[in-house]
N, C-alpha and C positions, 0 to 999 in steps of 0.2 A: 250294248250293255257296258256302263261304267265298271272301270279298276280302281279303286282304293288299295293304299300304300299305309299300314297300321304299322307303328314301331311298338313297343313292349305290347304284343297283343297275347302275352303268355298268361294273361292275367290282369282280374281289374277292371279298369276301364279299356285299356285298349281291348281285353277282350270280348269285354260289351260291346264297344264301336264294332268289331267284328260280327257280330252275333247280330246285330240289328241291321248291319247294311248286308250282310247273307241273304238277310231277309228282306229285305229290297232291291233283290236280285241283285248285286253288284259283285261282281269279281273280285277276287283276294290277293295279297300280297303279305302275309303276316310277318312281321319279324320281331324276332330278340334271341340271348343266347340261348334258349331253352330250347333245345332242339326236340327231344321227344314229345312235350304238351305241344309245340307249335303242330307238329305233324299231326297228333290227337287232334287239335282242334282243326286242321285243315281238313280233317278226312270226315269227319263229323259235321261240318257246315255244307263240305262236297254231297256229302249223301243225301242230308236234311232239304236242302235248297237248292240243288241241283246248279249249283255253282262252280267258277273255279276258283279255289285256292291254291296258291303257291308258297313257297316256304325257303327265306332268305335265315340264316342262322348267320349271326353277325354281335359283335361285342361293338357297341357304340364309342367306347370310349377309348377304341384303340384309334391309330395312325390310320389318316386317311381312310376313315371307315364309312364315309360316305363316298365318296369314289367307289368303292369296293360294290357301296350298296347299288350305286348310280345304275352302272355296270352288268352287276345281275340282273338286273332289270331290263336293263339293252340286249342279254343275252339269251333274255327270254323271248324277246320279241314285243314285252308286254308296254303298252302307253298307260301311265298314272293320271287318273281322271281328279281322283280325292289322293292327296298325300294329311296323313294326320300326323303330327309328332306329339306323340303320346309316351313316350319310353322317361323315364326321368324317377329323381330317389333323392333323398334328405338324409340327414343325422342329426339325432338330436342331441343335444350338451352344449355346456360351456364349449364359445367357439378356441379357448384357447389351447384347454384339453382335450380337442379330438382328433383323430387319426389324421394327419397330413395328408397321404397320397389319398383318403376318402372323399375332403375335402375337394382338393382336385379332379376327384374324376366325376364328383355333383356338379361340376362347374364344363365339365369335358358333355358330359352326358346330356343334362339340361339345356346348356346355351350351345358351345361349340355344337355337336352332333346335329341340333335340331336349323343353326344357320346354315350348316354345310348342305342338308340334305335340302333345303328349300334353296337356296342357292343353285343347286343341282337342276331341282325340276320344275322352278318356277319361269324358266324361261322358254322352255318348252309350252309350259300352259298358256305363256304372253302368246306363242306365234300362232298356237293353236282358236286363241283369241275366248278360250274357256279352261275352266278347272276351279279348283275349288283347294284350300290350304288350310287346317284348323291347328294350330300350334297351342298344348295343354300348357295354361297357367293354373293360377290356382288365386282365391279367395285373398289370400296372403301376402298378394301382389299389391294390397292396397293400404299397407304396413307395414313399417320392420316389425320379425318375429324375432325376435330374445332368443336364443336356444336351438332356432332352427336357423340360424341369421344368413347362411349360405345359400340354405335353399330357396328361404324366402326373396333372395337378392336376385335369385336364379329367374324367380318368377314374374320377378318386377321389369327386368329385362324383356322377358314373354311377352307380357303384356304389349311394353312400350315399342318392341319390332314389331308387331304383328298389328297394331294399330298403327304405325306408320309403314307399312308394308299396304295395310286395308286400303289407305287416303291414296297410294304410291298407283295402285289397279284399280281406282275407280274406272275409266276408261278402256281397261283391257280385254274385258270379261272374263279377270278371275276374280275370287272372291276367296277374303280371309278372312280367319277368326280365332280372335282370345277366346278360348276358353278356360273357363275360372270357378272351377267346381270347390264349394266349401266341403268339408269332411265326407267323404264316400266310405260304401263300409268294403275297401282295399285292406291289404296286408301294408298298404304303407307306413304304418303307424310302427305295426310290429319291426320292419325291418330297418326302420329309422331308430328302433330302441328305445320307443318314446313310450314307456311301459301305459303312462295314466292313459292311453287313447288306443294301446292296442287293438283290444277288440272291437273299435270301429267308432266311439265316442264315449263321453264321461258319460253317458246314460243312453239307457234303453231310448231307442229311437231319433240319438242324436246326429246322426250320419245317411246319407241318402242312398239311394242303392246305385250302383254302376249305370242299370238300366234305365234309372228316369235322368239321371243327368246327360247320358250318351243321346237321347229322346230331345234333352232341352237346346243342344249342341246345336243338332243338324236341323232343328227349326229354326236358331240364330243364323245358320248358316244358309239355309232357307230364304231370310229375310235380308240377308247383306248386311247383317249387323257388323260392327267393326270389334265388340267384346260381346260374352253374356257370363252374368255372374249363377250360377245354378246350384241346386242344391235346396232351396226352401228362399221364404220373406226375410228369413233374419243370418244370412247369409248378405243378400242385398243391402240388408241396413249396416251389417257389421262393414262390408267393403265403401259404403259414406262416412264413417266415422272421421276420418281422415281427415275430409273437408268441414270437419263440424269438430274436432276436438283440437286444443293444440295441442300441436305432436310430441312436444317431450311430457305430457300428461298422458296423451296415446299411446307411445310405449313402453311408458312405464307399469301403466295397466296391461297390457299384454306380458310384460313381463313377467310380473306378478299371475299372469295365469298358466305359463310356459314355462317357470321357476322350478327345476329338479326338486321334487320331494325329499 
């Protein structure tokens, strides 16, 4: 039986990724600071699917917090088969009036956290001569976003480690993956403070559910894909635009759709 390593599995998407590989008999490791829902969903996946779940409560964006994570994991005894870095967060506004140390810790959170911890257990997977790494981007990767300009820089980053990380293990028998989910219906919108998208998209139906993008993940992943962009067709067409508009036309139209009311 494979162990999978979910970072923000309190919710979401990582909680989906939990929820589905439960269900694929795989062993758990869930983390983020949420300590009581993680335990709720550990003991809940335990019983349903007669799985083990573990439960690391851990703030990503402090000081050497992947060491910290590395570590419980070693002192479990437990070998990471799937490490997913899924934990990660945006704000939205003018980048010039928003909260400093927020700033900072989307960039802690997102990029730093997510090298450290594949740094950690990707070399373990090289000797093991297998494993699998699915590092969450997002749709956004294939644009600047106006407004969200941190996060989105955060995710452009994702992408391009994780695609040259893919090319890096052809040879090894691990296997990585961009994943590049367009609008899911998460509280990310809400905790981003991004009022027009809170509730999950500008309209009924505009946002995908957790379940079918975590579904489209682990068939890219499946297939040794190096990205997959998920979410619906025009999510895909929206992540070509790039190579088909020029770019100070590109985001300036994005602008204009991310522009504070």
């Amino acid at each position: 039986m494979s162990t999978a390593l979910v970072t923000g599995a309190s919710s979401g998407i990582g909680e989906a990724f939990a929820i589905e590989l439960a269900k694929r008999k795989n062993d758990l490791v869930l983390l983020a600071r949420s300590e009581h829902r993680l335990y709720q969903i550990a003991q809940e996946l335990q019983n349903k699917y007669q799985i083990r779940a573990e439960v690391i409560v851990q703030d990503l964006t402090e000081t050497d917090a992947g060491t910290k994570v590395f570590k419980a994991v070693q002192d479990k005894k437990l070998q990471i088969d799937l490490l997913i870095n899924n934990a990660g967060f945006g704000d939205y506004g003018r980048f010039s009036e928003t909260d400093h140390e927020k700033q900072l810790d989307i960039v802690k959170l997102n990029v730093l956290a997510l090298v450290d911890l594949t740094h950690q257990f990707l070399p373990l997977m090289q000797q093991r001569g297998k494993g699998s790494i699915i590092n969450v981007s997002s749709f956004a990767a294939f644009q600047p976003i106006p407004y969200l300009s941190v996060y989105g820089a955060t995710k452009v980053f994702i992408l391009h480690f994780s695609e040259a990380l893919w090319a890096e293990n052809l040879d090894t028998g691990v296997k990585i993956l961009a994943f590049c989910p367009g609008p899911t219906e998460t509280n990310f919108f809400s905790r981003a403070g991004f009022g027009k998208f809170a509730s999950g998209g500008e309209k009924e139906g505009a946002a995908a559910s957790p379940e079918s993008v975590v579904k489209e993940a682990l068939q890219a992943l499946e297939n040794n894909n190096s990205y997959v962009v998920a979410g619906g067709i025009q999510n895909k067409i929206i992540s070509r635009l790039s190579g088909i508009l020029p770019r100070p036309l590109l985001v300036r139209l994005v602008a204009r759709q991310f522009r504070p009311q």
